[in-house]
C-alpha positions in Angstrom: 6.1 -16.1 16.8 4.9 -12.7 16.9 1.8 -11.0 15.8 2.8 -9.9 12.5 2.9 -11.9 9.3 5.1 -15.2 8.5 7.0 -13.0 6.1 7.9 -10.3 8.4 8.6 -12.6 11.7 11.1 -14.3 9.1 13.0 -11.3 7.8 12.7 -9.5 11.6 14.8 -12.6 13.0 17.5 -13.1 10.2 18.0 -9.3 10.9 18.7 -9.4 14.5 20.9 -12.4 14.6 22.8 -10.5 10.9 23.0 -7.8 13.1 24.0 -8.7 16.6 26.8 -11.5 14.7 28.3 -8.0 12.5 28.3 -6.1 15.9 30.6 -8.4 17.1 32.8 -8.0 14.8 32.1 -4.1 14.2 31.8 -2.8 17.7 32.8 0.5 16.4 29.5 0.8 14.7 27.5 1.4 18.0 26.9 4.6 19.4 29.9 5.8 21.2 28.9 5.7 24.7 30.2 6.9 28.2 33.2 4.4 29.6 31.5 4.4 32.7 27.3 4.3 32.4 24.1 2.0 32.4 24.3 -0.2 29.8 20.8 0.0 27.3 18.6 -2.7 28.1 17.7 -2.9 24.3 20.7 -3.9 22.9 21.7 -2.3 19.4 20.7 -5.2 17.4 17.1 -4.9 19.1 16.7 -1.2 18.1 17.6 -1.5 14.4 15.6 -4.6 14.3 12.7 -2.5 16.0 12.8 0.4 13.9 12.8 -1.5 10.4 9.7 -3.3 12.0 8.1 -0.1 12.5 8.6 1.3 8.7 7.7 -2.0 7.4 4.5 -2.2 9.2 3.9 1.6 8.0 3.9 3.8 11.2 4.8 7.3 10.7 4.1 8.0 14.3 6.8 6.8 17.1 4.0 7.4 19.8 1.4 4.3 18.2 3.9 2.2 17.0 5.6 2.0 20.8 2.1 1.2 22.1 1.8 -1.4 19.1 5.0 -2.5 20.3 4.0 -2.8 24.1 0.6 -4.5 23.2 2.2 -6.8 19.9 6.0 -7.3 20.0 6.0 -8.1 23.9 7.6 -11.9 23.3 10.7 -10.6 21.6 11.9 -7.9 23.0 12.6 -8.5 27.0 12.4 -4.6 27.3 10.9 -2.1 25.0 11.4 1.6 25.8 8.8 4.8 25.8 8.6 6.8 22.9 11.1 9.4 24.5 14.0 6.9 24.9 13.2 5.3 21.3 13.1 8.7 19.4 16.6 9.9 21.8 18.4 6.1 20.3 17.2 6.1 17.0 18.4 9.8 16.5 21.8 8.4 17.4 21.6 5.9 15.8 22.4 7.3 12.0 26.1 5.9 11.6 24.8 2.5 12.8 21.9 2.1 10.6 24.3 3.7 7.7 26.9 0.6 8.3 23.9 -1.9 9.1 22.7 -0.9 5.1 26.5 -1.5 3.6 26.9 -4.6 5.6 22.9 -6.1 4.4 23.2 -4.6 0.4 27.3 -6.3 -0.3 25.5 -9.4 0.8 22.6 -9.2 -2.1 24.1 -10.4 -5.1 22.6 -7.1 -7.1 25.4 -5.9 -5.3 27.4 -6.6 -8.3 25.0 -5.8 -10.9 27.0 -3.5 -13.8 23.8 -1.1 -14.3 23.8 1.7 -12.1 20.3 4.2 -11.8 20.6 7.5 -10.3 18.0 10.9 -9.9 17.2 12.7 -6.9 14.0 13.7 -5.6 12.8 16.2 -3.1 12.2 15.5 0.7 10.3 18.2 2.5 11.0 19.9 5.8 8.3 22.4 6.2 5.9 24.7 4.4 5.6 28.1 6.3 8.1 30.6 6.4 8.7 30.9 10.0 9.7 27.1 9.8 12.2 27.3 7.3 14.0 30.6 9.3 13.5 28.9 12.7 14.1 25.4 12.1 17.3 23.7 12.9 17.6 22.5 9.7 17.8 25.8 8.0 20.7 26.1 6.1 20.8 22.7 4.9 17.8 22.7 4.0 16.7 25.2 1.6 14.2 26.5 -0.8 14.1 24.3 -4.4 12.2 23.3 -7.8 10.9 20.3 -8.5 10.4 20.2 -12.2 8.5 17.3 -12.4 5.8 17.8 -9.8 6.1 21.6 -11.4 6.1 23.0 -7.8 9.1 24.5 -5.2 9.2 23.0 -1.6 11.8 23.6 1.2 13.9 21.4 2.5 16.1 18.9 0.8 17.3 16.5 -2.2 17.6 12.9 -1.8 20.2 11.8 -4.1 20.0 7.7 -5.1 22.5 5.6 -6.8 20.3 2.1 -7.0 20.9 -0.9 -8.9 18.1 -2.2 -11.0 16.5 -4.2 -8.4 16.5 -0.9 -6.5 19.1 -1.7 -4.0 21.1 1.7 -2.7 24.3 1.7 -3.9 25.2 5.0 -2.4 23.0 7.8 -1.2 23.0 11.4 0.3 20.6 14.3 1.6 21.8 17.4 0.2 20.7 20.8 0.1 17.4 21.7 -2.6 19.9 23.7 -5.0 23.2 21.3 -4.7 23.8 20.4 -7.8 23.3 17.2 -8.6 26.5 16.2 -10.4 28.6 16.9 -8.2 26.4 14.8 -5.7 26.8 12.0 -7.9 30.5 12.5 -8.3 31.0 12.6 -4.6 28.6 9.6 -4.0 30.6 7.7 -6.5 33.9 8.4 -5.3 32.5 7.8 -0.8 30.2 5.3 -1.8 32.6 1.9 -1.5 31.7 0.5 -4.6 33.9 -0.3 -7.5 32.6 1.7 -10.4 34.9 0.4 -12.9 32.8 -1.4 -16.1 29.8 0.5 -14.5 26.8 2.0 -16.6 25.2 4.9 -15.5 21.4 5.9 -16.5 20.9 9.5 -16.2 17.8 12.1 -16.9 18.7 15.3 -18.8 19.6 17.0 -15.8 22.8 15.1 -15.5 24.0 16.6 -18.9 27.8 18.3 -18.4 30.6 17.3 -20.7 32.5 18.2 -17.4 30.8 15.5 -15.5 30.8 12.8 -18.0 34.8 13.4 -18.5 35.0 12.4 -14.9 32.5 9.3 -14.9 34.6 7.8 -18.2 38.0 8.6 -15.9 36.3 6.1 -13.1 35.6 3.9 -15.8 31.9 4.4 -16.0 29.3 4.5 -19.0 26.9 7.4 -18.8 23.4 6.8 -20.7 21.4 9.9 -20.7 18.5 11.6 -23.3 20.2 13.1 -25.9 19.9 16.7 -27.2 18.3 17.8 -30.5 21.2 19.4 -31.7 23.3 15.7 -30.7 23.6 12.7 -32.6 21.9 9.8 -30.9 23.9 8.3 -28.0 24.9 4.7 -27.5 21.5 2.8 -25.2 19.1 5.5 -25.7 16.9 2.7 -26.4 17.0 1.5 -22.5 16.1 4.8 -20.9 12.5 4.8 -20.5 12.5 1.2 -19.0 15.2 2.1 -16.7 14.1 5.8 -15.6 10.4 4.3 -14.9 12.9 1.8 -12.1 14.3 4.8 -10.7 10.5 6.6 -10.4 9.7 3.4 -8.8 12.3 3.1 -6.0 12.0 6.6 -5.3 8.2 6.3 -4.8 8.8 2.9 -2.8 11.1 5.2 -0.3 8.5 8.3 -0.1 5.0 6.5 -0.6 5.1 3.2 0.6 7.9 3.9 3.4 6.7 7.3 4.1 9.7 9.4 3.3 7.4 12.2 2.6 5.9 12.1 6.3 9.2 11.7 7.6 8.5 14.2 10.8 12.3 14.8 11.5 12.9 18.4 13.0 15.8 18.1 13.5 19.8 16.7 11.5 19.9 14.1 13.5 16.5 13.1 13.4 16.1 13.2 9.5 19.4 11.5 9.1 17.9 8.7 11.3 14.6 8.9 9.5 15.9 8.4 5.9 18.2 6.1 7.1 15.3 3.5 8.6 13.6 4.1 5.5 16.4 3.0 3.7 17.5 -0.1 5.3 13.7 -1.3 5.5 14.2 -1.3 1.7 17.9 -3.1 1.7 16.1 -5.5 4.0 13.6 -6.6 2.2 15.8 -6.7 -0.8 18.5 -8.8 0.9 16.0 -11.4 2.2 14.4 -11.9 -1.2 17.9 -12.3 -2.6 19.3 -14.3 0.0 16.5 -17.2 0.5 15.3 -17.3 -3.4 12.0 -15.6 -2.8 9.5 -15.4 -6.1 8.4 -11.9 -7.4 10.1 -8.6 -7.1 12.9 -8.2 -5.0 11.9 -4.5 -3.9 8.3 -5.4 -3.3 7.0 -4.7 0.3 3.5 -6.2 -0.4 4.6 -9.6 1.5 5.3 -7.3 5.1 2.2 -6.1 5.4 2.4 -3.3 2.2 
C-alpha cells in the first residue's frame, strides 16, 4: 500500500485501473503527441491518478508535493517526473482531465438526479495592476464584482451546474463580467446532459423572462427568489436549503481544494488547475456512490481533509 490513508489508497487504485480501461477505448482523449517521439514513461492514467492525489492530499505547491511524491508514492509509480515535466503534462493535460470528469460523474447514479444547482463564483488571477495588463490571461480574465463578499477582484467566474450531491453537471471559466445566463444557457446546451424534466435552482441574479423562455423550451423548471412586485413562485419554499448546497460545493472547490490558490499564470495552466480540482471532487463523489460508502458523498474528510 502506500503511505496515505486506506481511504485514499482505495479510491487512487479504482482510478487508475477506470482510467487506463476508458483510455483504451478513448485513445483520442490523450494528448495528441508527435507520430514519431519518446513515449512518457508515466503513462496517462498515472498522471491523472497523480494529480487528483496531490489536490486530495491538499498541496497547492507542485514543487513539495513531487518531493512528497519521490519520498511517499515511490511503490506505485515506476517513474515519477521533476516538477518541470509534471507542471509541462498537466498543463496539457485539460481535455483529458475534462473527459476523465464526464466519463467518472455518468457513472455516479446522481448523474440522473432531476434537481439541478447552479451560481458562479469568482476565481482570482492577480491583484496588482501591472499583473492584470501583463499577464497572459488578460482578456479573459477581467476586472469584476462579487456582491456577496461585497468586494471586486480580477480574473474570472466559475460557472457550476451541480447536482445536489454536488456532482458537476457542466462547468465553465468565463470572463468576471460574462453574464451569467448566457453561461448557463450555453452550459446547458454543451454540457451532454439531458435537461428535459430538469429543475433548476437559481439566485436573483438569474432573473430574465428571456432566459427562463429558453430553460422551459429545453424542458426545464427554473426555481429562483421571487420579486416584491411578483406573486410567489412555484418551490420558493426549497431555496434556502438548496442555495446553502450550492455555497457548499463552491467552498468545497475553493477552500478545501484550493481553487482560490490555484497559481495558474497562464490558460493552459488554469484550465488544468480547475480541472484537477474538479475531478478530485467527481472522484470522491463517484467512489462514495459506487461502493455504498456512509456519510456525504461530497465530503473529503475520509482523504485526508
Amino acid at each position: 500500500t502506500m503511505s496515505m490513508n486506506p481511504d485514499l489508497d482505495t479510491l487512487a487504485t479504482r482510478l487508475y485501473v477506470t482510467i487506463d480501461d476508458a483510455l483504451i477505448d478513448h485513445p483520442e482523449w490523450a494528448p495528441e503527441r508527435p507520430a514519431i517521439g519518446i513515449a512518457p514513461k508515466l503513462s496517462d492514467a498515472e498522471l491523472v491518478t497523480l494529480a487528483v492525489i496531490q489536490a486530495l492530499l491538499g498541496f497547492t505547491s507542485e514543487a513539495q508535493f513531487i518531493r512528497h511524491a519521490h519520498t511517499h508514492l515511490r511503490p506505485w509509480f515506476t517513474y515519477l517526473p521533476d516538477r518541470p515535466g509534471y507542471n509541462k503534462r498537466l498543463r496539457h493535460s485539460g481535455q483529458l482531465l475534462h473527459h476523465v470528469i464526464a466519463h467518472l460523474a455518468r457513472q455516479c447514479p446522481s448523474w440522473n438526479d432531476d434537481l439541478w444547482l447552479v451560481d458562479s463564483t469568482p476565481v482570482e488571477c492577480g491583484r496588482s495592476r501591472e499583473t492584470a495588463k501583463r499577464s497572459d490571461l488578460a482578456g479573459w480574465a477581467t476586472y469584476g464584482y462579487c456582491a456577496s463578499h461585497s468586494r471586486f477582484f480580477w480574473g474570472l467566474r466559475l460557472h457550476l451546474i451541480p447536482t445536489p450531491s454536488g456532482l458537476p453537471v457542466a462547468y465553465a471559466l468565463a470572463g468576471a463580467k460574462t453574464d451569467e445566463r448566457d453561461t448557463c444557457l450555453d452550459m446547458i446546451a454543451f454540457g451532454g446532459a439531458d435537461p428535459v424534466g430538469q429543475t433548476l435552482i437559481a439566485d436573483k441574479g438569474y432573473r430574465r423572462a428571456s432566459f427562463e423562455t429558453e430553460l422551459n423550451r429545453a424542458g426545464i423548471t427554473l426555481i429562483r427568489p421571487n420579486l416584491k412586485s411578483e406573486a410567489d413562485r412555484p418551490g420558493r419554499r426549497y431555496l434556502r436549503a438548496f442555495r446553502q448546497i450550492i455555497e457548499s460545493v463552491n467552498q468545497t472547490l475553493k477552500a478545501q481544494l484550493d481553487l482560490e490558490r490555484h497559481g495558474g499564470r497562464t490558460r493552459p495552466g488554469v484550465a488544468a488547475r480547475f480541472h484537477q480540482r474538479s475531478l478530485a471532487l467527481t472522484a470522491a463523489i463517484w467512489n462514495h456512490d459506487t461502493t455504498n460508502r456512509a456519510g456525504p458523498a461530497r465530503s473529503l474528510t475520509p482523504y485526508d481533509h
